[in-house]
C-alpha positions as CSV (number, residue, x, y, z in Angstrom):
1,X,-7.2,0.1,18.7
2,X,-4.5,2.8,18.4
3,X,-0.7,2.6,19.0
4,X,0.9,5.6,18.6
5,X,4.0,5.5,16.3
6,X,6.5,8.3,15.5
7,X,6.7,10.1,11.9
8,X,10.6,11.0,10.8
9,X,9.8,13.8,9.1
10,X,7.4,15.9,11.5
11,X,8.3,14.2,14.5
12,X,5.3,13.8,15.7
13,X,3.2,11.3,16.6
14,X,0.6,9.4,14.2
15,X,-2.0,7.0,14.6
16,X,-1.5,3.6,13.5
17,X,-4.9,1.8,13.2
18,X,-4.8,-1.9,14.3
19,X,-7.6,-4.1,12.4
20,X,-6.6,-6.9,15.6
21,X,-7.4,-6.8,19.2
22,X,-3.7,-7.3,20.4
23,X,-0.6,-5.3,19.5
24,X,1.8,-8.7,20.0
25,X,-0.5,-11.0,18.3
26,X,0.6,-13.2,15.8
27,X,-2.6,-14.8,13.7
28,X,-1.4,-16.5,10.2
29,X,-3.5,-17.9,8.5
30,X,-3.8,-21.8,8.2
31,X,-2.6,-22.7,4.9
32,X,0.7,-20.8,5.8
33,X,3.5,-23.4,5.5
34,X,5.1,-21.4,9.2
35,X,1.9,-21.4,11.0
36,X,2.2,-21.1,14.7
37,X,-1.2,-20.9,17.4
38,X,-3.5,-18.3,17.1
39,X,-2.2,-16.2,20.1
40,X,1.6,-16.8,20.0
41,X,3.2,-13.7,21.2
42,X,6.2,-12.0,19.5
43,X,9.0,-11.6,20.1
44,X,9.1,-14.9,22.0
45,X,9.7,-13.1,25.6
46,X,11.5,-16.1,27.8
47,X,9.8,-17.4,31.4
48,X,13.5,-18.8,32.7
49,X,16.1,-16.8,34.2
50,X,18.9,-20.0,35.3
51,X,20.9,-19.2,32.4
52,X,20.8,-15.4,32.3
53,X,24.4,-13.7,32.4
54,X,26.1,-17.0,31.9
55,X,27.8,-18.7,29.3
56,X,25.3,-22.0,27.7
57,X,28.0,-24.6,27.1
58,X,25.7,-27.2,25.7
59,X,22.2,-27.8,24.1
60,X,20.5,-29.0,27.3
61,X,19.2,-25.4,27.8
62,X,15.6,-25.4,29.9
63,X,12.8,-24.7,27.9
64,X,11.6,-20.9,28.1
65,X,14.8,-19.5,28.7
66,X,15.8,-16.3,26.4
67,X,19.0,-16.6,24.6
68,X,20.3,-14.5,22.0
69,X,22.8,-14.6,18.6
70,X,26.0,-13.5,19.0
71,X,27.4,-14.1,15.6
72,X,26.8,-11.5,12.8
73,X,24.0,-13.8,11.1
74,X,22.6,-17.2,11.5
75,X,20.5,-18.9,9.6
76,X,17.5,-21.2,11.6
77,X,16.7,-24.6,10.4
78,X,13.6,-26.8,10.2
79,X,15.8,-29.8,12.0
80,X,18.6,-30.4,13.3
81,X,21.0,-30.3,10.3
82,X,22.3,-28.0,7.5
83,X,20.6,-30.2,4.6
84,X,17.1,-29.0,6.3
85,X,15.2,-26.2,5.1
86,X,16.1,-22.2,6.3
87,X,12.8,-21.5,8.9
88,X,14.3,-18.1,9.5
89,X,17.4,-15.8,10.1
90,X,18.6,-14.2,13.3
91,X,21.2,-11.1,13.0
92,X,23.6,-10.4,16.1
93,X,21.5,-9.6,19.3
94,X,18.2,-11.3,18.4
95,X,16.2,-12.6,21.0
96,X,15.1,-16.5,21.0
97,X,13.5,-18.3,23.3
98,X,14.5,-22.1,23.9
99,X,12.2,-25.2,24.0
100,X,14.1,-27.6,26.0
101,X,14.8,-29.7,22.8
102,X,18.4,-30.2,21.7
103,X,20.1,-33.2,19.8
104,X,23.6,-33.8,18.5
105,X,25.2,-29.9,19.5
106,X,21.3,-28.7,18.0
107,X,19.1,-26.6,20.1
108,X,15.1,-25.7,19.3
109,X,14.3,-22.9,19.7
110,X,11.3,-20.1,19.1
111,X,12.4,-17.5,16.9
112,X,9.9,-15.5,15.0
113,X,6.7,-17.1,15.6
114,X,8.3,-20.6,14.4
115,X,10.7,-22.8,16.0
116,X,14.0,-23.5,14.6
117,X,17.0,-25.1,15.0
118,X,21.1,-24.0,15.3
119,X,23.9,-25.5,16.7
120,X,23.9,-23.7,20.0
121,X,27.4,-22.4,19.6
122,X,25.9,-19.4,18.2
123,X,23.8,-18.5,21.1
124,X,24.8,-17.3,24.4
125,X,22.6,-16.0,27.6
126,X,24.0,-12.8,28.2
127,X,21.9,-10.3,27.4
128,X,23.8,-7.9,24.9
129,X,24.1,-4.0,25.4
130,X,21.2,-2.5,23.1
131,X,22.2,-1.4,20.2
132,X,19.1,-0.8,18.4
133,X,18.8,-0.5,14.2
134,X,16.4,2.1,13.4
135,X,14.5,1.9,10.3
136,X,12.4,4.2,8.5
137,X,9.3,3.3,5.8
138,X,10.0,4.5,2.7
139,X,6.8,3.7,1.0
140,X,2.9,6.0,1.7
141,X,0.0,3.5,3.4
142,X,2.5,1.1,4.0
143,X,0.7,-2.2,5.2
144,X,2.1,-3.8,8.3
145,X,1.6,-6.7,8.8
146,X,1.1,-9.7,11.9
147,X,3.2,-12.2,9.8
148,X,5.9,-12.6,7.3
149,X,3.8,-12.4,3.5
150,X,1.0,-10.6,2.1
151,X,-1.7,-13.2,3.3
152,X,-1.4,-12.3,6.9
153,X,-3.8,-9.6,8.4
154,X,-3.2,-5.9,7.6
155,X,-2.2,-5.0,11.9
156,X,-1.8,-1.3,10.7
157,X,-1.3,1.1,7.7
158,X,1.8,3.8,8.0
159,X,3.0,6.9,6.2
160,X,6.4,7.2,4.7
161,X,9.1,8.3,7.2
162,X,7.6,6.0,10.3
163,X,10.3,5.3,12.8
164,X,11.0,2.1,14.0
165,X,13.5,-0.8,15.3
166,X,14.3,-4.1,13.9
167,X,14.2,-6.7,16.0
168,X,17.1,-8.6,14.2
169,X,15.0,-11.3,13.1
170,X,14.4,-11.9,9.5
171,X,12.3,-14.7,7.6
172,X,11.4,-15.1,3.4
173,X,12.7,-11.8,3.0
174,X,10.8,-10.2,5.9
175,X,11.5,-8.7,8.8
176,X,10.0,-8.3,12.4
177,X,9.9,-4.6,13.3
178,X,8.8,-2.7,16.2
179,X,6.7,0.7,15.4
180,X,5.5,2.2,18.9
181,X,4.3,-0.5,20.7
182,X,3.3,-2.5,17.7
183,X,5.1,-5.8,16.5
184,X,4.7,-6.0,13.1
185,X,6.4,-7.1,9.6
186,X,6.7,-5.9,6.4
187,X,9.1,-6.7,3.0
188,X,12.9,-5.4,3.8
189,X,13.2,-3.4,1.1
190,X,10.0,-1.2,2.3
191,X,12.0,0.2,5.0
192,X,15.7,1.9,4.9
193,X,18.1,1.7,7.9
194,X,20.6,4.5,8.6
195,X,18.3,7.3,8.2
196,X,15.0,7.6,5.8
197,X,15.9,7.5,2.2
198,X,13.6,9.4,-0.1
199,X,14.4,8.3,-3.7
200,X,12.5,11.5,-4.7
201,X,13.5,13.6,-3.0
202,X,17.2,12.7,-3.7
203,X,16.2,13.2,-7.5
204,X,14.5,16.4,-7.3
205,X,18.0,17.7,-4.8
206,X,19.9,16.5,-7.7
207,X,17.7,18.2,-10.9
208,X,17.7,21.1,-9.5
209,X,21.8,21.6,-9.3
210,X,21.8,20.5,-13.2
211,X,23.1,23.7,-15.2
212,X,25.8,24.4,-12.0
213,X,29.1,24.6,-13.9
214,X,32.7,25.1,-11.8
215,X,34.3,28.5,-11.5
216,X,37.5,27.3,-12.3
217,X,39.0,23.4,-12.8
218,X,37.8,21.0,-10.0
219,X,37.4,24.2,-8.1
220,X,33.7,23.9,-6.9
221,X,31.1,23.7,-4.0
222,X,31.2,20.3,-3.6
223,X,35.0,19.8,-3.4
224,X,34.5,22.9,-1.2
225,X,32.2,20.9,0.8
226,X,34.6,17.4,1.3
227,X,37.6,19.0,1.6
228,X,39.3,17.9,-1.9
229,X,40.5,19.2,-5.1
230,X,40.0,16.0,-7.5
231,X,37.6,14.6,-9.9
232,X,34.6,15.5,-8.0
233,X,32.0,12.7,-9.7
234,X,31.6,10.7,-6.7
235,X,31.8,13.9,-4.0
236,X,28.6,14.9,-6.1
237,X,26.7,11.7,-5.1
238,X,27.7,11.8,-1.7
239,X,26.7,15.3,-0.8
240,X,23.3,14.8,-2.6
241,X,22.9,11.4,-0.5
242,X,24.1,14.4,2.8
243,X,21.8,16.9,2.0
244,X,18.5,14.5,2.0
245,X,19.5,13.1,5.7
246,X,21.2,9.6,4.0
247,X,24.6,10.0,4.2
248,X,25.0,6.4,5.3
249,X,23.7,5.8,2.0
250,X,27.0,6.1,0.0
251,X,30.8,6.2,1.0
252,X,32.1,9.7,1.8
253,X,35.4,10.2,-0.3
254,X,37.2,13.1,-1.8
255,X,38.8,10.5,-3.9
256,X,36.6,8.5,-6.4
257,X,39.2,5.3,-6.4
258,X,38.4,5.2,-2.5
259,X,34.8,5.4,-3.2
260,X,34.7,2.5,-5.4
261,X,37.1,0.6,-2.9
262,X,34.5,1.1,-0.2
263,X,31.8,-0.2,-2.5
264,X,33.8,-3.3,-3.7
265,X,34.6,-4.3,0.6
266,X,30.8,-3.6,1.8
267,X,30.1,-6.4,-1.5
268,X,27.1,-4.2,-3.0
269,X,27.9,-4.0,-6.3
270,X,25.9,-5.4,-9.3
271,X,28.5,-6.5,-12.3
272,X,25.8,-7.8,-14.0
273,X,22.3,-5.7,-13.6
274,X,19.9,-5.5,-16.0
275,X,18.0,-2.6,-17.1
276,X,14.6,-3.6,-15.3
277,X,16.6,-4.3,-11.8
278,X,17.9,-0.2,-12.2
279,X,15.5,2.1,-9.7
280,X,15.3,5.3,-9.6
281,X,18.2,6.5,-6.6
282,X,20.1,3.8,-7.6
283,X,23.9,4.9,-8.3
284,X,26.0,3.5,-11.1
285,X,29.2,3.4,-12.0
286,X,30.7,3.7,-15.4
287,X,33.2,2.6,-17.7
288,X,33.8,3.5,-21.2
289,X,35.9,1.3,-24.2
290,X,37.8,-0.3,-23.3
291,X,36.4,-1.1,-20.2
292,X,39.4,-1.1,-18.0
293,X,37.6,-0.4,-15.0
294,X,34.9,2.2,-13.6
295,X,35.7,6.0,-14.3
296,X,32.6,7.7,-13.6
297,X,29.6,7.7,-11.5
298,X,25.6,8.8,-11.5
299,X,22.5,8.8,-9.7
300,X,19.7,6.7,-12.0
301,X,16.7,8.7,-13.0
302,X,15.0,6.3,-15.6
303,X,16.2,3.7,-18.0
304,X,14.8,3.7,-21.8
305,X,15.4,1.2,-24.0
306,X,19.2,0.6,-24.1
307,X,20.2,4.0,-22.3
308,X,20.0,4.8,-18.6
309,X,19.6,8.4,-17.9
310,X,21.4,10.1,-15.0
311,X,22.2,12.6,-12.9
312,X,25.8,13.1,-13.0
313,X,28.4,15.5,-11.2
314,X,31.8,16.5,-12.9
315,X,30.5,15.5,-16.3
316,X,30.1,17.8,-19.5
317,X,26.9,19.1,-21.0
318,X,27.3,16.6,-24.2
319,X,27.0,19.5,-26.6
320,X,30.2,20.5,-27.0
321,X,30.9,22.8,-24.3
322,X,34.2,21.5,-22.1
323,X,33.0,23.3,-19.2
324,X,32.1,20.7,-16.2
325,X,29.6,20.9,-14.0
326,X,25.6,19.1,-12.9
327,X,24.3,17.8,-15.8
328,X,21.4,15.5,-17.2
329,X,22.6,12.6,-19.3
330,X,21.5,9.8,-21.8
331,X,24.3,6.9,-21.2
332,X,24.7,3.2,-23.1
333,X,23.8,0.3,-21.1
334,X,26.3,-0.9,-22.3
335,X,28.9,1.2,-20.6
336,X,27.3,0.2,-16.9
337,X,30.2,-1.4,-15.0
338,X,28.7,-1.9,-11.7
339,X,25.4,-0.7,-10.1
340,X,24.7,-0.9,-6.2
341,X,21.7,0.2,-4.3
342,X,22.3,3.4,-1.4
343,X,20.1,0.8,0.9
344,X,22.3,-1.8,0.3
345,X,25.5,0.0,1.4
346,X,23.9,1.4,4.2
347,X,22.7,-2.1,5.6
348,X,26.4,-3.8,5.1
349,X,28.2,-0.6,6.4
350,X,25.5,-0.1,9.6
């Protein structure tokens, strides 16, 4: 069958084709240490409405009644303690369906297409004002998928730039999205939230400003373009990261110690990376002997044995010329203070 499923980029809509019968269906297969029935419907949708617009105030909660987190993020257990294995994880406003088991402040409940267990604290029965997280692929022929790892069924195949809206529910890494009509999973890190980040295209936006020099000292477009008249490093970043649609990417400052202050609260930076972890789009930040702090920041292109080479605003040309401006440079490894992926910020700022 076909479900059709909305492309960011032309706004259109695309044909997803489903290799299963059922859009919902979720069929692992049976060596799969989660298994569930062939035919268990996600998300879990909740038969009982007792509870609904009330307050639960213990774990005797009837089986089949929807419930949903109200914390920012809650892990699901395997049993009804901490020392038991994480089944999955449910982020604020994800929808779980009870099974009528509770023990010692525990309740059961369906989340997923497994059942797990949380002290029911964390749950309550009124249903939450929608505040949907859109999501965007960011990988061509992306393979959705009708479970949570790459040995469950292929449900569809999507372009980069397909729209759709996690469903707050997260398990080995993967999460449950919904494309259309389809329920579906794929790997975190294949999708972006806050608005669809081409890595590409952020590179190419970038390579083609490199030979811009300023008119006069930190008198530019870009500090044109924020509002500022300081060192303009960071400002460069963030009105690449505007101009490809993924401003949420990066923090908006005229100032660059208020940039790295808003990277250091959302907790995204890497002290320690090494040079396999960089990707390209990823943003660095630098700091020369004798490494006091970060003092300069750049958008990764590739790494090469011990250098990184970046795309850099406010920077020099490196042959002798003091005139600053966009340029391409070959940096130590060495003098990497911190590196942070724009997905990352966007997630813990959303």
């Amino acid at each position: 069958m076909t479900v059709p499923i909305t492309h960011a980029r032309t706004g259109r809509a695309i044909a997803a084709v489903l290799v299963a019968a059922a859009a919902l269906v979720l069929a692992p297969p049976a060596t799969a240490a989660t298994a569930v029935a062939s035919g268990t419907t996600l998300p879990a949708a909740g038969v009982s409405t007792a509870l609904l617009g009330r307050e639960i105030t213990s774990q005797n909660v009837p089986a089949g009644t929807s419930l949903w987190v109200k914390v920012e993020e809650r892990k699901f257990r395997a049993g009804p303690a901490t020392s038991t294995r994480e089944v999955a994880i449910g982020y604020k406003r994800a929808r779980v369906t009870a099974t009528g088991r509770g023990r010692s402040g525990w309740i059961e409940v369906e989340i997923g297409g497994v059942k797990g267990w949380t002290p029911w604290r964390f749950l309550t029965a009124y249903k939450p004002t929608p505040d949907p997280t859109r999501v965007w692929t960011v990988e061509d022929d992306l393979q959705l998928r009708s479970g949570p790892g790459k040995n469950y069924r292929v449900k569809a195949t999507v372009p980069a730039g397909t729209k759709g809206i996690f469903q707050n529910i997260r398990r080995n890494g993967w999460w449950l999205i919904k494309f259309g009509d389809t329920y579906a999973w794929t790997f975190r890190k294949k999708v972006s939230v806050g608005g669809y980040f081409d890595r590409e295209a952020l590179l190419a936006l970038q390579h083609s400003q490199v030979g811009y020099r300023e008119p006069a000292w930190r008198t530019n477009k870009f500090n044109d373009w924020i509002g500022g008249n300081n060192a303009w490093c960071s400002v460069f970043v963030s009105w690449s990261f505007d101009r490809i649609g993924y401003a949420a990417g990066v923090p908006k400052r005229d100032r660059f110690k208020d940039y790295v202050a808003d990277l250091r609260k959302a907790g995204v930076l890497d002290t320690t990376p090494r040079a396999s972890e960089l990707k390209r789009g990823d943003v660095v930040l630098l700091d020369w002997y004798p490494y006091e702090g970060p003092t300069h920041t750049g958008t990764v292109d590739h790494v090469s044995g011990d250098y990184v080479w970046l795309v850099e605003g406010n920077t020099t040309s490196g042959t002798g010329s003091l005139t600053r401006g966009v340029f391409y440079r070959k940096r130590a490894l060495v003098d990497v203070n911190a590196v942070y992926d724009p997905w990352d910020y966007a997630w813990a700022t959303r």
